[in-house]
SEVO-743124 format. One line per field, with one value per atom (N, C-alpha, C): atom name; residue in one letter; residue number from 0; x, z, y. Coordinates in pm, whole numbers, always signed. Example, Ala and Ser with C-alpha at 12.3 -4.5 7.8 and 13.67 -1.06 7.14 Angstrom:
site (N:CA:C:N:CA:C)
code (A:A:A:S:S:S)
pos (0:0:0:1:1:1)
px (+1319:+1230:+1320:+1285:+1367:+1290)
pz (+780:+780:+780:+708:+714:+787)
py (-569:-450:-330:-225:-106:+3)
***
This chain:
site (N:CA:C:N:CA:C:N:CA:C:N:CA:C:N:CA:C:N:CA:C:N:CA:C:N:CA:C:N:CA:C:N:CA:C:N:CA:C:N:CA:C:N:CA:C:N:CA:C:N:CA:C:N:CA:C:N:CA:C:N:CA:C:N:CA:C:N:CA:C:N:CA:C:N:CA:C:N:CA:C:N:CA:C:N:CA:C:N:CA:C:N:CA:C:N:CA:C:N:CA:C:N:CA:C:N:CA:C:N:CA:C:N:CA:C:N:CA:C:N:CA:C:N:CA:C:N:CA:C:N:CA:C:N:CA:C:N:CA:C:N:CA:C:N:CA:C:N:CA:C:N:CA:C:N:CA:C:N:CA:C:N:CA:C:N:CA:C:N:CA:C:N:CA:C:N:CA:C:N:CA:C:N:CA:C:N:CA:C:N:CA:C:N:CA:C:N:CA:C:N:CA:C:N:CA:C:N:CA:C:N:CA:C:N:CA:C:N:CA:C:N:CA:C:N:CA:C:N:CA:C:N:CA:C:N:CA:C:N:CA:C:N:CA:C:N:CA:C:N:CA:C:N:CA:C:N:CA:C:N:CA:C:N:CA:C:N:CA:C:N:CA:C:N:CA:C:N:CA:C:N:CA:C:N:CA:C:N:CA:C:N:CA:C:N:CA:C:N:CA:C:N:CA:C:N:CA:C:N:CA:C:N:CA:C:N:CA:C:N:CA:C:N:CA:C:N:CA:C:N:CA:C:N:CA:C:N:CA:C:N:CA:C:N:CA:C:N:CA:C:N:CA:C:N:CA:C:N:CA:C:N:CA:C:N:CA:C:N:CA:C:N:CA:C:N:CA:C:N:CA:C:N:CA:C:N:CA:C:N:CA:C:N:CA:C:N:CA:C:N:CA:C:N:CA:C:N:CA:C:N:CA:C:N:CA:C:N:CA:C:N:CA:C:N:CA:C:N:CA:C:N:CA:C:N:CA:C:N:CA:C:N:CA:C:N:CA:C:N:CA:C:N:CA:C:N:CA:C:N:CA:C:N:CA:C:N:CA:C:N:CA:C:N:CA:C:N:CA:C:N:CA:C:N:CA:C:N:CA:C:N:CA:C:N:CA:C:N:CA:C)
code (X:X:X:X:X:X:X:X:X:X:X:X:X:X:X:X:X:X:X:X:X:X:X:X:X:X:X:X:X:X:X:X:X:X:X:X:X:X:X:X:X:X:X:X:X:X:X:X:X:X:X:X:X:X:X:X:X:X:X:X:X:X:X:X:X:X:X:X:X:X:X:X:X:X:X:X:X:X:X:X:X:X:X:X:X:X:X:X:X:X:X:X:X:X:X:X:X:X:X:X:X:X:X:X:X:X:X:X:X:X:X:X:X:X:X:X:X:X:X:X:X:X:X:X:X:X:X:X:X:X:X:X:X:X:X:X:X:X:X:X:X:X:X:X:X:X:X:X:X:X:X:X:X:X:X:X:X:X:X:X:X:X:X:X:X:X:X:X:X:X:X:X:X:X:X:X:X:X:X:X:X:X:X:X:X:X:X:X:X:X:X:X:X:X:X:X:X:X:X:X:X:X:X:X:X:X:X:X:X:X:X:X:X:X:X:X:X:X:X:X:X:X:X:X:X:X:X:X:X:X:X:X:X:X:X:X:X:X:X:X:X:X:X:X:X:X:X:X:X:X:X:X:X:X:X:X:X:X:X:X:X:X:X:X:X:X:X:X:X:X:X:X:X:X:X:X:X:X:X:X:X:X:X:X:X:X:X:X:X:X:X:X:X:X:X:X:X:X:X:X:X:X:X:X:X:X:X:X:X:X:X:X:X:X:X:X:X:X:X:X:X:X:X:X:X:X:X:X:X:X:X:X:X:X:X:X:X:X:X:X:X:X:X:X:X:X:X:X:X:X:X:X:X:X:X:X:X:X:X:X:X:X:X:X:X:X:X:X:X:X:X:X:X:X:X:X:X:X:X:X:X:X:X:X:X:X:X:X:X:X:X:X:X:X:X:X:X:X:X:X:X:X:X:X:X:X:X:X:X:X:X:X:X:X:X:X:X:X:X:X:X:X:X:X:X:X:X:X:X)
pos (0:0:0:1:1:1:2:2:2:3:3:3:4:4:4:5:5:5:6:6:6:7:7:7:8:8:8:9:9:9:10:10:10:11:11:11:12:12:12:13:13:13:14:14:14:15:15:15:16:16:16:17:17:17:18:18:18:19:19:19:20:20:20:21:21:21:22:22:22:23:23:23:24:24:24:25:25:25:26:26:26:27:27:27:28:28:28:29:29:29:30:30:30:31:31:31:32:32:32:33:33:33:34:34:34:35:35:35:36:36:36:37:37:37:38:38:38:39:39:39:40:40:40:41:41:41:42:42:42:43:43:43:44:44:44:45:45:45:46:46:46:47:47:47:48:48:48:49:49:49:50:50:50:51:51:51:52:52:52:53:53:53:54:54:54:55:55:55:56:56:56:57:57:57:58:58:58:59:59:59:60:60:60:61:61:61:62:62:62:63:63:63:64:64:64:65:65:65:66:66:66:67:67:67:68:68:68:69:69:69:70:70:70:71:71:71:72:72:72:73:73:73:74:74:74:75:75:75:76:76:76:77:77:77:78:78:78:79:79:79:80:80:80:81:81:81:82:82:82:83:83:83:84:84:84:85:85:85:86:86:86:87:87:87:88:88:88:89:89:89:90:90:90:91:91:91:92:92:92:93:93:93:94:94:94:95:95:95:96:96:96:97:97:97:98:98:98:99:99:99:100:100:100:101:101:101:102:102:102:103:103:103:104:104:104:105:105:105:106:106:106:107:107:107:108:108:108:109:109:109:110:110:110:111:111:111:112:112:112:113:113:113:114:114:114:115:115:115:116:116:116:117:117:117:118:118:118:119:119:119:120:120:120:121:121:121:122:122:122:123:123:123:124:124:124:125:125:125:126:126:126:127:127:127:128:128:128:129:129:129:130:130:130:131:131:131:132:132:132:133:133:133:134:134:134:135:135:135:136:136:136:137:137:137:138:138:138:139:139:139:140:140:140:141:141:141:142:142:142)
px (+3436:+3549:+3528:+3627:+3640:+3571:+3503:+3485:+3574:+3659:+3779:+3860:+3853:+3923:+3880:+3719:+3665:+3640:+3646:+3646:+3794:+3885:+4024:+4015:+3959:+3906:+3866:+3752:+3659:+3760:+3837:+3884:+4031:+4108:+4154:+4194:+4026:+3971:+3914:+3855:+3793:+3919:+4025:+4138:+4215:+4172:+4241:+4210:+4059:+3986:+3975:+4011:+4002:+4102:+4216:+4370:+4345:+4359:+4318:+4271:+4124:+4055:+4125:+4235:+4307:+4419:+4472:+4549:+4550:+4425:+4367:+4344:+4256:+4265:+4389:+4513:+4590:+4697:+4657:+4679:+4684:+4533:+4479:+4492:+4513:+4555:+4693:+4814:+4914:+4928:+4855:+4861:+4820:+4727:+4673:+4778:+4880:+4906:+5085:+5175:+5301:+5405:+5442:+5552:+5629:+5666:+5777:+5746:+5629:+5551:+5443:+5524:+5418:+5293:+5208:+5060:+4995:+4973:+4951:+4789:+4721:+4556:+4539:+4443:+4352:+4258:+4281:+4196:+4142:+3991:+3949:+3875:+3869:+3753:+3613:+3559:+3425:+3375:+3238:+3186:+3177:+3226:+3255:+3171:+3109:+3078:+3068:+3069:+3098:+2964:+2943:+2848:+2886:+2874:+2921:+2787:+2828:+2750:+2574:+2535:+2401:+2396:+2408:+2436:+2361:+2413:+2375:+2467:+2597:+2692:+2699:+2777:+2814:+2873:+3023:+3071:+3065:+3046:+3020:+3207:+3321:+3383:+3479:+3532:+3648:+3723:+3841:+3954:+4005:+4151:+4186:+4357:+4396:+4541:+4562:+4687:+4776:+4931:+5021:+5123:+5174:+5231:+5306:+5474:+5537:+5636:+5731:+5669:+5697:+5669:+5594:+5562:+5446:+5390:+5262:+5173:+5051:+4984:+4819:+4778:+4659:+4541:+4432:+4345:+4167:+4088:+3933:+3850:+3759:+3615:+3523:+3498:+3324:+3247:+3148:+3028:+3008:+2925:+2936:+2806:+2770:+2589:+2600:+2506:+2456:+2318:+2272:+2112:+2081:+2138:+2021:+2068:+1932:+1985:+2000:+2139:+2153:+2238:+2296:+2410:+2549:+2558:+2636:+2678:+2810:+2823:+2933:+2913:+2966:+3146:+3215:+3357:+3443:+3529:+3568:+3729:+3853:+3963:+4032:+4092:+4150:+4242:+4380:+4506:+4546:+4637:+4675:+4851:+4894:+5003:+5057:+5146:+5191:+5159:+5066:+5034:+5123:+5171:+5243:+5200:+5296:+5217:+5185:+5271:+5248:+5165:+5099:+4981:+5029:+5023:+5046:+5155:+5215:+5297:+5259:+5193:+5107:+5238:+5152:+5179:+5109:+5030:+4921:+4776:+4708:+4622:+4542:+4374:+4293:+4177:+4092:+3956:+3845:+3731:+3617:+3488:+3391:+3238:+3169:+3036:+2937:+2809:+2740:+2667:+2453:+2460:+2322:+2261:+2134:+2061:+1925:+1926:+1865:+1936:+2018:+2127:+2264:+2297:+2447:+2520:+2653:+2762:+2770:+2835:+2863:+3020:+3035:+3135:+3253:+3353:+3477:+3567:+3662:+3767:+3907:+4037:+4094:+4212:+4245:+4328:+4416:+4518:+4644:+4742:+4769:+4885:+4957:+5131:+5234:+5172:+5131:+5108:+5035:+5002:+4924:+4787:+4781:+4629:+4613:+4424:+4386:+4270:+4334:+4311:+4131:+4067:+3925:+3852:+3818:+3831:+3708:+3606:+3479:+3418:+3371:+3333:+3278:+3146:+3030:+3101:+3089:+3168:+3043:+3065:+2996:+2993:+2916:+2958:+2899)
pz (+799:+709:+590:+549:+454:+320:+234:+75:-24:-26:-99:-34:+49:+163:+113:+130:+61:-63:-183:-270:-289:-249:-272:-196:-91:-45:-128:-132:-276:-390:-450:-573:-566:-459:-418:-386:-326:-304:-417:-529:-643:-737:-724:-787:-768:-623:-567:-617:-603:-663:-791:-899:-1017:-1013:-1002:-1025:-955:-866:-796:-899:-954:-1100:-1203:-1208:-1333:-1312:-1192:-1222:-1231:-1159:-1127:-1311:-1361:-1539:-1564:-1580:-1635:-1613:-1514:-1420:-1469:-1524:-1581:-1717:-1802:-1916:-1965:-1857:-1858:-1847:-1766:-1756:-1828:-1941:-2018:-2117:-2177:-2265:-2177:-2208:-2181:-2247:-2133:-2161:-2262:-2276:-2338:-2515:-2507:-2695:-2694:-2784:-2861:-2966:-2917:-3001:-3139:-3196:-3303:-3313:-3342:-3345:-3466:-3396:-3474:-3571:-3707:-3782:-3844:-3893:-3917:-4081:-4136:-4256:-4224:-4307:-4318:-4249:-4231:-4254:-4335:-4433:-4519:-4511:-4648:-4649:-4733:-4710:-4773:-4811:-4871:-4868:-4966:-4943:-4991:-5030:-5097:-5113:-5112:-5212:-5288:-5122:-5046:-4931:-4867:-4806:-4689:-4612:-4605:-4500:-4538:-4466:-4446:-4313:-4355:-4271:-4291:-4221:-4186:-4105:-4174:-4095:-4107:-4051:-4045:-3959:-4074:-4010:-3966:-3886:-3802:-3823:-3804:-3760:-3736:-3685:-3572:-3540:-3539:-3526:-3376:-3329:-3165:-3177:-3113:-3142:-3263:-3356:-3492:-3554:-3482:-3589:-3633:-3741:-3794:-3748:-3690:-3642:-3671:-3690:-3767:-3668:-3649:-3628:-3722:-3680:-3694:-3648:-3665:-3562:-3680:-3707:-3725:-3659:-3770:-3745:-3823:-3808:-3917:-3898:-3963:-4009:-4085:-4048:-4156:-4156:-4259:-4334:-4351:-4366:-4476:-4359:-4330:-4260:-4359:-4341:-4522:-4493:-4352:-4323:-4365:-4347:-4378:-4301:-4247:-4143:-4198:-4121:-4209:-4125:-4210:-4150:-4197:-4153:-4161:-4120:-4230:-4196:-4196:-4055:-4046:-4117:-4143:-4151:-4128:-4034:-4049:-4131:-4151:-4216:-4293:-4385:-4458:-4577:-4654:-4778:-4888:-4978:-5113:-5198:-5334:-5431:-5481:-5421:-5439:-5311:-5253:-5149:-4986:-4938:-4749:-4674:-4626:-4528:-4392:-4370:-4268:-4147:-3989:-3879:-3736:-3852:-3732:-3820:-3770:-3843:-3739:-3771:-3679:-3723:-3745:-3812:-3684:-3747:-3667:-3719:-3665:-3731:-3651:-3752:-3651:-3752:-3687:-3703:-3692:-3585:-3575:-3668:-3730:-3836:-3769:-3624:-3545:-3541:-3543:-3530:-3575:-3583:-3613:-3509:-3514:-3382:-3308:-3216:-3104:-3198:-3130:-3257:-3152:-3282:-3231:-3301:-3186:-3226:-3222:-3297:-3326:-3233:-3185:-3104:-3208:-3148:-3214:-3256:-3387:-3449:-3557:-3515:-3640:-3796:-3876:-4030:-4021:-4190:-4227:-4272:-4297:-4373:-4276:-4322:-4267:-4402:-4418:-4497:-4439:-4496:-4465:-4578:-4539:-4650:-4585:-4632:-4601:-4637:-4598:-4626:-4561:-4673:-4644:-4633:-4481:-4508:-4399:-4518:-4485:-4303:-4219:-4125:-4040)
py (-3186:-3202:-3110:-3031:-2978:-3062:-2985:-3041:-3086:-2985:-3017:-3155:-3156:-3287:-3413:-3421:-3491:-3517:-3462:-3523:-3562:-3534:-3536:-3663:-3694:-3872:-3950:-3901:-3987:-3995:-3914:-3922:-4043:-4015:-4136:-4265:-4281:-4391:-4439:-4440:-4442:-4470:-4400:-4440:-4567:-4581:-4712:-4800:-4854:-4913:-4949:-4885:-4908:-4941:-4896:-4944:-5068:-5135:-5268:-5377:-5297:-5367:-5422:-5294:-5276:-5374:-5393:-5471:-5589:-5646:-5797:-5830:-5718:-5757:-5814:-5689:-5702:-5827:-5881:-6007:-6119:-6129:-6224:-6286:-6112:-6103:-6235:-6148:-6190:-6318:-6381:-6523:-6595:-6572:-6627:-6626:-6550:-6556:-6542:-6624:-6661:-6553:-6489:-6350:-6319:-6493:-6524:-6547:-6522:-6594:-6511:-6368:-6305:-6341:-6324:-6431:-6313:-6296:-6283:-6240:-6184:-6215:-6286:-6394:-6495:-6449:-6463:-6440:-6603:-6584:-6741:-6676:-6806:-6787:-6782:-6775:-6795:-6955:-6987:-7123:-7186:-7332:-7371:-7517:-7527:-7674:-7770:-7908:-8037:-8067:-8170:-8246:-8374:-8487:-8641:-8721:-8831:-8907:-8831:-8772:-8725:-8664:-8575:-8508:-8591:-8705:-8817:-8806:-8722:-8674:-8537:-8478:-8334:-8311:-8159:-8127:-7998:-7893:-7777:-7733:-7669:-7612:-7467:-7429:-7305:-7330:-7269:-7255:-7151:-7150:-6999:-7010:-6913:-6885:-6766:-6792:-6698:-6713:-6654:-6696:-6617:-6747:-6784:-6759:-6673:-6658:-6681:-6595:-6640:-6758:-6826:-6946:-6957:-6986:-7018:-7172:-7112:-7193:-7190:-7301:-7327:-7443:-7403:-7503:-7491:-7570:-7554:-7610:-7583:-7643:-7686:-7772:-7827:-7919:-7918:-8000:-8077:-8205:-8322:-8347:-8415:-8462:-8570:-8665:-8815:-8739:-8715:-8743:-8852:-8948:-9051:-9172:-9293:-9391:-9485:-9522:-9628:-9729:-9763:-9788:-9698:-9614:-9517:-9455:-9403:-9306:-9156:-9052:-8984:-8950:-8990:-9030:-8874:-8793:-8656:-8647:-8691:-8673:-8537:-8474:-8322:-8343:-8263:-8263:-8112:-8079:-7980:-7965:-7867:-7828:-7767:-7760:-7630:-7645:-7546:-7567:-7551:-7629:-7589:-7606:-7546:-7635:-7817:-7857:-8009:-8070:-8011:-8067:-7982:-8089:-8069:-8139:-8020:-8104:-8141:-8288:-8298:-8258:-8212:-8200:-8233:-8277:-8346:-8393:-8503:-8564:-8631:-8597:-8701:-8751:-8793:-8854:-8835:-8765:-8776:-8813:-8895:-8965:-8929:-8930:-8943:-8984:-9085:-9171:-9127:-9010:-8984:-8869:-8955:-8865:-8770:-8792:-8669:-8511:-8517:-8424:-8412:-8309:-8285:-8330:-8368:-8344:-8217:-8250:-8112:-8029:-7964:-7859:-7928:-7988:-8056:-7939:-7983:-7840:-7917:-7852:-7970:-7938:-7788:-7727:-7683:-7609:-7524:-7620:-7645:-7699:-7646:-7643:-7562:-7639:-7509:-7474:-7383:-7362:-7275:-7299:-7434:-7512:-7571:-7609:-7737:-7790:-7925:-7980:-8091:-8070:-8110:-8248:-8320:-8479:-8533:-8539:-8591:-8731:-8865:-8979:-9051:-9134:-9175:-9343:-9381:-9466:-9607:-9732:-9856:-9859:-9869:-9929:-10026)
***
């Protein structure tokens, strides 16, 4: 077989292949993210932290947003900690929503604890909810 034949094979075939790649990516891409709702890139803050009661609780978190077909959307992830065994647990209310000047317009709200002074919690995440804040409220609470 001619040389030229062959690489004009090889080059081909090599093309096939990647395009194949390329499209199985671009595949995947697509599906992940819904045709119909341009997503925005996620930018987050820094790591941020609490500490309550002479730091016998603590929450460790950041927040993120992104906006979904024009709308503004907000979540975050932390971590929570009890230090001290005192009967105390360390109790952590989210809120997400739109910040103004007279506070929050809640859109969603959930409370998370945790009780062990071996360790921190596992990183709770709160998922995607419409605003722009997330409001973070930390407490050492009797239990």
């Amino acid at each position: 077989m001619n040389v030229r034949i062959r690489i004009a094979l090889s080059c081909a075939t090599l093309a096939a292949v990647t395009g194949v790649a390329a499209t199985s990516a671009t595949s995947a891409v697509a599906t992940a993210a819904s045709p119909n709702s341009a997503t925005s890139a996620v930018t987050c803050s820094k790591w941020k932290s609490i500490s309550a009661d002479h730091n016998s609780v603590g929450v460790r978190y950041m927040e993120c947003d992104r906006k979904v077909g024009g709308r503004q959307q907000t979540s975050a992830a932390l971590y929570i900690w009890d230090n001290k065994t005192d009967g105390k647990y360390a109790r952590v209310n989210v809120a997400t929503g739109y910040a103004h000047w007279n506070g929050l317009d809640q859109t969603w709200f959930r409370y998370y604890s945790w009780t062990s002074t071996r360790h921190h919690s596992p990183k709770y995440e709160t998922g995607w909810h419409s605003g722009n804040d997330v409001e973070v409220l930390l407490k050492a609470v009797r239990g």
